[in-house]
C-alpha positions as CSV (number, residue, x, y, z in Angstrom):
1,X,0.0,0.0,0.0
2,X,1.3,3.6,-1.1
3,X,1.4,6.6,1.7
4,X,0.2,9.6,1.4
5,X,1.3,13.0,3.2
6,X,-1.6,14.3,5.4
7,X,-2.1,18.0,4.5
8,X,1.8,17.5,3.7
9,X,2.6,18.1,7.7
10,X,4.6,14.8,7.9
11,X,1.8,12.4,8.9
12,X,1.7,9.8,6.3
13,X,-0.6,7.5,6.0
14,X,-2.4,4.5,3.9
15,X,-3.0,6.3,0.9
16,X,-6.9,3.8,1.4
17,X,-8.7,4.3,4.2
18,X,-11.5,2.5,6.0
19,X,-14.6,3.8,7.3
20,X,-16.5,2.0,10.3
21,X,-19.5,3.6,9.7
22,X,-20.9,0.1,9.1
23,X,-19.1,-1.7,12.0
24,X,-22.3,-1.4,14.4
25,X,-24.2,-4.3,12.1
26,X,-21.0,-6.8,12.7
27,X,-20.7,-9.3,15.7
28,X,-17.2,-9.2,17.7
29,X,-15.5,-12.1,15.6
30,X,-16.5,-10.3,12.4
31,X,-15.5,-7.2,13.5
32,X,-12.1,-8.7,14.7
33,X,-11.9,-10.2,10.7
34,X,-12.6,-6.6,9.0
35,X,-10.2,-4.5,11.0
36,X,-7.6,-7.6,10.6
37,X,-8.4,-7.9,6.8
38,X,-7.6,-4.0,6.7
39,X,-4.2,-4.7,8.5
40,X,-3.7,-7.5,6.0
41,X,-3.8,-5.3,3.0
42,X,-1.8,-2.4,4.8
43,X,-4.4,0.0,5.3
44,X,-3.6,1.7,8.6
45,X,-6.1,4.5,9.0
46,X,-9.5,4.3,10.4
47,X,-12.1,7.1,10.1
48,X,-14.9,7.1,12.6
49,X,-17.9,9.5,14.1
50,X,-19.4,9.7,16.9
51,X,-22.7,9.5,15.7
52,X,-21.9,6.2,13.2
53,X,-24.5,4.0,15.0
54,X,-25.4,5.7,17.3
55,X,-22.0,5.7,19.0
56,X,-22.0,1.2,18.2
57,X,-19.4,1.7,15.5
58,X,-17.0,3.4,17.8
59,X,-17.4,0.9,20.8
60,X,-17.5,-2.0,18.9
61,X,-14.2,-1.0,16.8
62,X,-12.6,-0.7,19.9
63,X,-13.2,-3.4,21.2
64,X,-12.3,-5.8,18.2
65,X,-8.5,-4.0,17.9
66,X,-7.9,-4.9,21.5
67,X,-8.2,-8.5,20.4
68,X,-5.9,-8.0,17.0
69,X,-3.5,-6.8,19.8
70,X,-1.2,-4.7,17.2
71,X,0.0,-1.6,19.0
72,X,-1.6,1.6,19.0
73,X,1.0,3.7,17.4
74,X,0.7,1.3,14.6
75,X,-2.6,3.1,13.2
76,X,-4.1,6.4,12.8
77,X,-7.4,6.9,14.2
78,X,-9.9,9.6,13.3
79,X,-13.3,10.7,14.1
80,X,-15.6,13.7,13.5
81,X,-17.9,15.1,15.4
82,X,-20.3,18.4,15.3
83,X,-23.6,16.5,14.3
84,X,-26.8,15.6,16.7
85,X,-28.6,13.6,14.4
86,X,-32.4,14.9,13.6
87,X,-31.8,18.0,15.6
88,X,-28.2,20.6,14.8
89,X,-24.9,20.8,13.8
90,X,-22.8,21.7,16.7
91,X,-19.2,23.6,17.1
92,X,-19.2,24.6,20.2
93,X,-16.9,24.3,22.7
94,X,-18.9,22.2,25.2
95,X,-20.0,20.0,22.6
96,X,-16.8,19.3,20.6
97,X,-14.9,18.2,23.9
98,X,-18.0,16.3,25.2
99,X,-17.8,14.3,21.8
100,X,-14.3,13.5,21.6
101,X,-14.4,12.5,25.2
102,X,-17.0,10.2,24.3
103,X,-15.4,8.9,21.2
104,X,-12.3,8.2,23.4
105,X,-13.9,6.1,25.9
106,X,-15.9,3.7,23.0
107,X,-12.5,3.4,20.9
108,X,-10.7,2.7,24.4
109,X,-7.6,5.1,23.2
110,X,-6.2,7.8,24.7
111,X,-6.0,10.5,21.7
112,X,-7.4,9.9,18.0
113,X,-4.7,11.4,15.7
114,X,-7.5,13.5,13.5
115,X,-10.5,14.9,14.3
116,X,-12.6,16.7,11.2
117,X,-16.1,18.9,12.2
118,X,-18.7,16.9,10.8
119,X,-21.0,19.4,8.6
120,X,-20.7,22.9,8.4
121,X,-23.0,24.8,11.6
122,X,-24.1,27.9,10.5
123,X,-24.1,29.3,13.8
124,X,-20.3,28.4,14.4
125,X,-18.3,30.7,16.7
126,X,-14.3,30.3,15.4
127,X,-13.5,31.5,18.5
128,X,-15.5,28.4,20.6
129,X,-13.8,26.2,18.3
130,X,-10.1,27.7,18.6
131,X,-10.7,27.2,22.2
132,X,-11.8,23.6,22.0
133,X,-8.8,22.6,19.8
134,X,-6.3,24.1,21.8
135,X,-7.7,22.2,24.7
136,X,-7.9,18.9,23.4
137,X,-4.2,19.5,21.8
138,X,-2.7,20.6,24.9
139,X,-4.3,18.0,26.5
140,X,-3.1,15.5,24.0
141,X,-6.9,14.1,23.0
142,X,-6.2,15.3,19.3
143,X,-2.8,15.5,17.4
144,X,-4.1,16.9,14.4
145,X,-7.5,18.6,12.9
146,X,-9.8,19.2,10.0
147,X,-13.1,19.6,8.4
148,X,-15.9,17.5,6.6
149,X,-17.9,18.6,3.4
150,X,-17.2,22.7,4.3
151,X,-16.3,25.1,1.0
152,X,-13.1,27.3,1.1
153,X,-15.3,30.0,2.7
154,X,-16.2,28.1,5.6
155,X,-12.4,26.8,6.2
156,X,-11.2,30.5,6.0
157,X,-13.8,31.2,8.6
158,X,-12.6,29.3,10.9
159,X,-8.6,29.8,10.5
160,X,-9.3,33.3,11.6
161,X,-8.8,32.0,15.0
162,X,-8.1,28.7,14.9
163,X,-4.4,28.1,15.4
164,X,-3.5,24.6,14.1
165,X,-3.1,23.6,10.4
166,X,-6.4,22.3,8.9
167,X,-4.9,18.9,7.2
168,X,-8.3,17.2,5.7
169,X,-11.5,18.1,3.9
170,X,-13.8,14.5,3.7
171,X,-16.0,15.4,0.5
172,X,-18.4,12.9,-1.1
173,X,-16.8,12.2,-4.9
174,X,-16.6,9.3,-7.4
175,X,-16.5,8.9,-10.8
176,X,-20.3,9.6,-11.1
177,X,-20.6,12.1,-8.6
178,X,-17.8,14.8,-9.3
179,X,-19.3,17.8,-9.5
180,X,-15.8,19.4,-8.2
181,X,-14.3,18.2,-11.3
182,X,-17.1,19.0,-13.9
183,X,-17.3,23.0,-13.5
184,X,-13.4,23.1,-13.1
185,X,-13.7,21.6,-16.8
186,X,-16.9,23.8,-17.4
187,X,-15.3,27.3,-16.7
188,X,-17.0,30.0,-18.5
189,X,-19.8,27.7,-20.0
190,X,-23.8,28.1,-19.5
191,X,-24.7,24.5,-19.0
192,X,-25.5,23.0,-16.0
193,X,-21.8,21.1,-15.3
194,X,-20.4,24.8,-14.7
195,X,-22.3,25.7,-11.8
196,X,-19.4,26.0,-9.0
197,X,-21.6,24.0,-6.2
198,X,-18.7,24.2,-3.5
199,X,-16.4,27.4,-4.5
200,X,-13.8,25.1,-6.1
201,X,-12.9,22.6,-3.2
202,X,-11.2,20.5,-4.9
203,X,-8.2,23.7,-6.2
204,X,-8.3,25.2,-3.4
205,X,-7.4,22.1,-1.4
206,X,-4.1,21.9,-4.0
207,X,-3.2,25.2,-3.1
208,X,-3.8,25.3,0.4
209,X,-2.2,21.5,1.0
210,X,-5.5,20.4,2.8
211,X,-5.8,16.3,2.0
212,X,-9.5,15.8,0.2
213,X,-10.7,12.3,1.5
214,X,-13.3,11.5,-0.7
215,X,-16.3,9.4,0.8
216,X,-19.0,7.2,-1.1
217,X,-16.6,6.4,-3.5
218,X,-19.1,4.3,-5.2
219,X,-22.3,5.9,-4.8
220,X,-24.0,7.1,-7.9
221,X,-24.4,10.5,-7.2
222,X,-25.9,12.9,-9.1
223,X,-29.8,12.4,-7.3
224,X,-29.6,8.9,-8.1
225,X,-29.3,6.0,-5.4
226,X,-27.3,2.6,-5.1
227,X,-23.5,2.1,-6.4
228,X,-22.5,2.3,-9.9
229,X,-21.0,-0.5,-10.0
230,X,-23.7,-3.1,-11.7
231,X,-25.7,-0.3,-12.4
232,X,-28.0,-0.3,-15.6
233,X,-28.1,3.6,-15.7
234,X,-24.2,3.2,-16.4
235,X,-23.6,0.3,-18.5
236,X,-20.9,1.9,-20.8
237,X,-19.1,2.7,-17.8
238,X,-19.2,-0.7,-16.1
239,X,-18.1,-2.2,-19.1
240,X,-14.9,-0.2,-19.1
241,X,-14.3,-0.9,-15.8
242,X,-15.0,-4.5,-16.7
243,X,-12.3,-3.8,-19.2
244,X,-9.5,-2.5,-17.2
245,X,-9.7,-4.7,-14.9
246,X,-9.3,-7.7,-17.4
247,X,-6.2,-5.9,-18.8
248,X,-5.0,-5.3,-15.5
249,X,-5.7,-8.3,-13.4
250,X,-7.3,-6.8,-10.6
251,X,-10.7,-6.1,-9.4
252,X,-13.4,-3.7,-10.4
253,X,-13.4,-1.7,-7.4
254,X,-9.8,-0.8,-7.8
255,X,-10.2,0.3,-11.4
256,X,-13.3,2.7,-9.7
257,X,-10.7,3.9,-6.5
258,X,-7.4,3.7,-8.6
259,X,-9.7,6.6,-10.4
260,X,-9.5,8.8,-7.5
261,X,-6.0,8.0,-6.3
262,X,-4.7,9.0,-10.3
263,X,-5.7,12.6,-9.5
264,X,-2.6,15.0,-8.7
265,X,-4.4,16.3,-5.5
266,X,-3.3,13.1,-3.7
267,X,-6.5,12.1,-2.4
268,X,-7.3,9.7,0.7
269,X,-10.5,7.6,-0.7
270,X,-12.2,6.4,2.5
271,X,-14.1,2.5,1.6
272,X,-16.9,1.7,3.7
273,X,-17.3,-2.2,3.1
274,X,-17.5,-4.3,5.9
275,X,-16.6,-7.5,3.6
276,X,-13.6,-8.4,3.9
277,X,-12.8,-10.1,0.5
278,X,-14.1,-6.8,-0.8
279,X,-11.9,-4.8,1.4
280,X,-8.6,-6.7,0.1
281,X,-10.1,-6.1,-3.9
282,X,-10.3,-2.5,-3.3
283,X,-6.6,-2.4,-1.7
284,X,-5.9,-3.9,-5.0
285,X,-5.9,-0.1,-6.5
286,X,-2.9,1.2,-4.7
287,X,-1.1,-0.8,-7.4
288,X,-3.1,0.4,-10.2
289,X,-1.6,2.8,-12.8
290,X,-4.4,4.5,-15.0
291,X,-3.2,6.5,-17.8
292,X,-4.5,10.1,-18.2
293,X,-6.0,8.6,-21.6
294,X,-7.6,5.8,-19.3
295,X,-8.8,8.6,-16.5
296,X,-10.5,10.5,-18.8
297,X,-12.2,7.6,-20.9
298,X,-13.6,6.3,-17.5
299,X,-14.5,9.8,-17.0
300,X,-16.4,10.5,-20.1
301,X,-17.8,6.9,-20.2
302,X,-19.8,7.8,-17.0
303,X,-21.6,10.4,-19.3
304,X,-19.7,13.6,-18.4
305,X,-19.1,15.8,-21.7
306,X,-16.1,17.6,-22.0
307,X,-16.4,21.3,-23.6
């Protein structure tokens, strides 16, 4: 498995990470197998949330890496927080140190190395959330911060006051869902693909060193539901991908993730499978070269139109 440089401050990590948003379905043993499976294959980065089954996913994650017994310095650990579920988005003080507390005790560790603010709270303070950082960094709870699904504006916001480097931005992108990409492409165009939805994210995370992490890495997208993959809205894409994998001996899932990792901004795809043969065809990507001729066709074979 390839690293990648978190934010480029040093950290590096699996350049695939695993989300255990899922986790709370498993029992013990099969929780034990997927975090194992994960070890396996060399992924070494785990993102969580406090609110991923209702706090389960945590709990039950911590538990099963006890048993694997590898040490904890051998994995990265993050979690977000900033979301109560049918009610607010929260980024104050109070609540972003109650969370991580919480999220500590169900992971049984004693710091996470990331934490990322769930979804943007309109009401933020920066000032509340300055304060809360340099709390849980002084106090050694978090080593390093970031943000989930928030547009450049929002990030500046906050670094008026907050004090340590913003490293990630987790942002929903795939091949069929990459509306980041389509108005970078659609600059100065009246149709519908050059509509900036997130004040261009994704170039602004290049210039400002902030590592995307794309999530649903296989979701459609685009207002429709369910994976791509084996999906009869995309059949010229699926037979691509059907394609490269042939030629290139691995799976389909790592044609669909090798995708991601073939863009310059040297994303951090997080995989939510819980299967673990699934898990170790996925890993299969970080050996995957793609072409710029083979990014584009995949691109364009999803039924984007370049101008």
């Amino acid at each position: 498995m390839k690293k990648v440089n978190i934010g480029n401050s040093g950290l590096m990590a699996s350049e695939i990470s695993l989300g255990i948003m899922r986790m709370n379905v498993l029992t013990h043993e099969e929780a034990v197998k997927v975090i194992q499976t994960a070890l396996d294959n060399e992924i070494d980065y785990f993102d969580h949330a406090d609110i991923y089954g209702k706090g389960d996913s945590e709990a039950i994650f911590g538990k099963a890496f006890k048993e694997v017994g590898l040490s904890r310095d051998k994995v990265l650990l993050q979690t977000k927080c900033g979301i109560i579920p049918g009610e607010m988005f929260d980024f104050s003080k109070e609540h972003i140190i109650a969370s991580v507390e919480g999220s500590l005790k169900r992971l049984q560790t004693d710091y996470v190395d990331t934490l990322l603010l769930h979804r943007p709270d309109t009401l933020v303070e920066p000032e509340e959330v300055a304060a809360a950082f340099d709390e849980l960094e002084k106090t050694g709870k978090v080593r390093h911060f970031g943000v989930s699904n928030q547009n450049p504006m929002q990030i500046e916001l906050l670094k008026k006051t907050v004090t340590q480097p913003l490293l990630i931005n987790q942002l929903q992108l795939s091949i069929t869902h990459a509306p980041m990409i389509d108005a970078g492409f659609n600059v100065n165009m009246v149709n519908g693909a050059s509509i900036v939805h997130d004040g261009s994210v994704l170039e602004y995370s290049r210039i400002t060193d902030m590592t995307i992490q794309p999530w649903s890495p296989f979701q459609s997208g685009n207002g429709k539901k369910g994976i791509f993959l084996d999906n009869l809205d995309y059949v010229e894409l699926n037979e691509l991908i059907e394609i490269m994998a042939d030629e290139k001996d691995v799976s389909r899932e790592a044609i669909a993730i090798a995708w991601l990792l073939r863009h310059p901004a040297k994303m951090q795809p997080i995989v939510g499978s819980m299967n673990p043969d699934r898990i170790a065809a996925i890993c299969q990507a970080s050996a995957v070269s793609l072409s710029r001729t083979e990014w584009y066709a995949l691109y364009k074979a999803a039924g984007k139109i370049l101008p």
